[in-house]
C-alpha positions in Angstrom: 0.0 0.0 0.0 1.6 3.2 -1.0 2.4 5.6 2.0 0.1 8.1 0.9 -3.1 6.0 0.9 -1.4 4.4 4.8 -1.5 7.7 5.8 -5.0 8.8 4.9 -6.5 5.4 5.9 -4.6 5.9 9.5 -6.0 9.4 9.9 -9.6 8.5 9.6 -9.0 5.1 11.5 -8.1 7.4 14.4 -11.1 9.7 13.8 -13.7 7.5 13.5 -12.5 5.4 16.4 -12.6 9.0 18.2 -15.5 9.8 17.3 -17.9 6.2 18.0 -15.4 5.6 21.6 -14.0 2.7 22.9 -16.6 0.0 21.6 -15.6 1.2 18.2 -12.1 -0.8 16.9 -11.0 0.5 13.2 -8.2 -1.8 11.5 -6.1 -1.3 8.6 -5.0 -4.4 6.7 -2.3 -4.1 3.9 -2.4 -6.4 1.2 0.1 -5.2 -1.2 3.1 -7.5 0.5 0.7 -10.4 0.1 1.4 -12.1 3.6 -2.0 -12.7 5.3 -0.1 -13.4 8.7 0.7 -9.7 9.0 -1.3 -8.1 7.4 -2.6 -5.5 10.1 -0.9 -2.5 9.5 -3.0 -0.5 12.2 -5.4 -0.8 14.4 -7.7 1.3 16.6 -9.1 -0.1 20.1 -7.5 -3.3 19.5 -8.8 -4.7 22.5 -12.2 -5.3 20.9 -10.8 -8.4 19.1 -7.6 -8.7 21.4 -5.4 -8.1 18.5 -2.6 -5.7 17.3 -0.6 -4.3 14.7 1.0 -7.1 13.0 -1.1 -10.0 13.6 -3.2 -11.9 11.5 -4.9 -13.3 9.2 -8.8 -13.2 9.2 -10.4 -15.0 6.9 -11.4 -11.4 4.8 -7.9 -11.3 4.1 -7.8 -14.5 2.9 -10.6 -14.1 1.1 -9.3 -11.3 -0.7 -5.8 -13.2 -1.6 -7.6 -16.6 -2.4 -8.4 -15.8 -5.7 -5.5 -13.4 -6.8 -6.9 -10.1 -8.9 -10.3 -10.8 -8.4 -11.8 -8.6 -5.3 -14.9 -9.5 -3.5 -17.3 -7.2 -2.7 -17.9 -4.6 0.5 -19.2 -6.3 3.3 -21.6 -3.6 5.0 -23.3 -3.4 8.8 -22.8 -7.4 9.6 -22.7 -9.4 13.0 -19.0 -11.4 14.0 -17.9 -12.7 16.7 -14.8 -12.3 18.8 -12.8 -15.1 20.0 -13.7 -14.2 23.9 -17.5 -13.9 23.0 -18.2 -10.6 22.2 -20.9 -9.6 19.4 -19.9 -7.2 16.7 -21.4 -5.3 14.0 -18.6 -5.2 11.5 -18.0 -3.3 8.0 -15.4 -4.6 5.6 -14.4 -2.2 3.0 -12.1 -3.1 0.4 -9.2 -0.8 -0.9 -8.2 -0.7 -4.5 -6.0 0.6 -7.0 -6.1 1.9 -9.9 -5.9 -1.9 -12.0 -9.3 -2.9 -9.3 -7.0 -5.2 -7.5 -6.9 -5.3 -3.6 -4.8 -3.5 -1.9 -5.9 -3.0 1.6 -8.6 -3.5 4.1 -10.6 -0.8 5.7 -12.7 -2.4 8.8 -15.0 -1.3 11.7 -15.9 -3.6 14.3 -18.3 -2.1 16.8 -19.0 -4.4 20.4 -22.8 -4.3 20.3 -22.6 -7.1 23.0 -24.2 -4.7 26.2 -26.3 -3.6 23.7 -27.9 -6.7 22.4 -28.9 -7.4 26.4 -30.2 -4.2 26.9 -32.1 -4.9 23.8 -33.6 -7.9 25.5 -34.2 -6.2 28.9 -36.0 -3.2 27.0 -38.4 -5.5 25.2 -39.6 -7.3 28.2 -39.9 -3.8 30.0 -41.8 -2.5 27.3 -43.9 -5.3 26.1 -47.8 -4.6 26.7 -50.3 -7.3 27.3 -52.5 -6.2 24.1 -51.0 -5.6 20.7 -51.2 -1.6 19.6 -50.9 -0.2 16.4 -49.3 3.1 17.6 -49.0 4.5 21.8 -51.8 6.6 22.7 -51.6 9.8 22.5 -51.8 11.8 25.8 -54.0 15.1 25.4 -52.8 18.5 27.2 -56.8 19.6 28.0 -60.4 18.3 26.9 -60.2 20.2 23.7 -57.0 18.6 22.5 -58.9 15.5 23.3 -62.3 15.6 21.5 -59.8 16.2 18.6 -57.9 13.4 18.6 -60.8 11.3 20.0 -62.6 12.5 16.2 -59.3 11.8 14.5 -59.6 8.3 15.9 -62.9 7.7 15.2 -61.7 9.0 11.5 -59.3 6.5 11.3 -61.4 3.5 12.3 -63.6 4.5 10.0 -61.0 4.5 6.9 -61.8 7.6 5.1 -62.3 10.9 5.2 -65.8 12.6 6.8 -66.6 13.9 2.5 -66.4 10.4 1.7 -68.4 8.9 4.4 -72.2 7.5 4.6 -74.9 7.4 7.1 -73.6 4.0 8.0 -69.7 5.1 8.4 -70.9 8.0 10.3 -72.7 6.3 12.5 -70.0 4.0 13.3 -68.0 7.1 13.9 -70.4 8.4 16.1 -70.5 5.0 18.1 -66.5 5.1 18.5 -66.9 8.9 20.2 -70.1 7.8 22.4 -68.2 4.8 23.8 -64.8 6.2 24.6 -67.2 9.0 26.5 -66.2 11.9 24.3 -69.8 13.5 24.6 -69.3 13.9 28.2 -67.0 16.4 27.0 -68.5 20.2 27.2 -70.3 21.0 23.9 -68.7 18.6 22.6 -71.9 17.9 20.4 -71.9 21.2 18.6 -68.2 20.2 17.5 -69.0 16.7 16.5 -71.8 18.0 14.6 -69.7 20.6 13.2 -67.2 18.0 11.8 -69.1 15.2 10.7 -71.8 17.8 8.8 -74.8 17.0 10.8 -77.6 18.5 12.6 -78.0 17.6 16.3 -81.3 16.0 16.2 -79.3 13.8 14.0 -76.4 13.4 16.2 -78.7 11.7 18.9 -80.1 9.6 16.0 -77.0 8.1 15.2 -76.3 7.8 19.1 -79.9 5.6 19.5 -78.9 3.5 16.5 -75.2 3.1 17.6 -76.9 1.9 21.3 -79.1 -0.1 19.4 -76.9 -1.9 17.3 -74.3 -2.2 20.2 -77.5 -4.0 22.2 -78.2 -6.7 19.6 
C-alpha cells in the first residue's frame, strides 16, 4: 500500500474510532506485501478483538488473496464474533487501485454485546399485554382531546368525513359515544360541526349506535 493511501487510511482510522469511543475498533490491513499473517498495518481499540498491529490473518484477508486479482465485494453493517465472545457489528471495505485489484482492508468492528442485552431487557420492560398499532396519544386539556378522539374515530372508519355515509358516520359516532367523548362540554356542537350533521341527528345516530351495540 503506497504511503500516501497508509496515511490517509490511518488518519480516519483514528477519527472514527474517536468519534464512536472505545466499543468502536478500526483496522487497517495491507495487502500489497501479500502475507495474510501480517497483514494488520493499524489498528484502533484493538482490545475489541484482542489483536494488534501485525497480527493476522482473518479470513477477509484470505478471502481477498484466495483468488488473486479478483476482489470480492464490500461487506456492509454485519454481525462477528470475537474469539472471547463478544458480538460485533462489523463493515469490511475493500481498498483498490487503480488496476481494481486489492490493496488494503478498511474495517470497523463495533462491540454491540451490552447492547444486544439491553435490547432484551427493554423488550420485556416495554412489552404490553395487548397488541397496539401506535401508543396513545396523551391530550394536554379536553379540547386537544375531542380532537384526537374524532381523528380516531376517522381513522377507524378509513376515510375521510366527504367520503363517508350514514352507516360510516354512525360508526364514527359510536366510537366517540363509547370512549365517552360526549361527556366532553359542547362537545356535540363540535361533533356535529365535523361530521356535517344536525344535532337531532347526532342523537339519532347515538340511539342507533346503542341499538346496534345492544343486539
Amino acid at each position: 500500500m503506497q504511503a500516501s493511501n497508509l496515511e490517509f487510511c490511518l488518519q480516519l482510522a483514528k477519527g472514527i474510532a474517536r468519534q464512536f469511543g472505545p466499543n468502536c475498533e478500526v483496522v487497517v490491513h495491507d495487502l500489497a506485501s501479500n502475507d495474510p499473517e501480517t497483514s494488520i498495518v493499524a489498528i484502533e481499540n484493538g482490545h475489541v478483538s484482542g489483536r494488534r498491529v501485525g497480527d493476522g490473518p482473518s479470513h477477509v484477508v484470505l478471502e481477498a488473496l484466495r483468488d488473486g486479482g479478483a476482489v470480492p465485494e464490500d461487506r456492509l453493517s454485519y454481525l462477528t464474533k470475537s474469539e472471547d465472545g463478544k458480538i460485533l457489528k462489523s463493515s469490511t471495505i475493500y481498498l483498490r487501485d487503480d488496476d481494481g485489484k486489492a490493496i488494503g482492508i478498511f474495517a470497523i468492528n463495533y462491540d454491540i454485546t451490552l447492547m444486544l442485552a439491553m435490547e432484551e431487557a427493554l423488550k420485556g420492560f416495554t412489552a404490553t399485554e395487548l397488541p397496539q398499532a401506535e401508543p396513545e396519544h396523551i391530550s394536554r386539556n379536553v379540547a386537544d382531546l375531542l380532537d384526537e378522539l374524532i381523528e380516531q374515530s376517522v381513522r377507524l372508519v378509513g376515510k375521510p368525513v366527504a367520503l363517508m355515509n350514514k352507516e360510516d358516520k354512525v360508526k364514527a359516532i359510536q366510537f366517540l359515544n363509547d370512549t365517552g367523548a360526549f361527556l366532553i362540554t359542547k362537545s356535540g356542537y363540535k361533533v356535529c360541526k365535523y361530521f356535517g350533521i344536525s344535532k337531532y341527528t347526532l342523537y339519532s345516530y347515538i340511539d342507533e349506535a346503542k341499538s346496534a351495540g345492544e343486539k
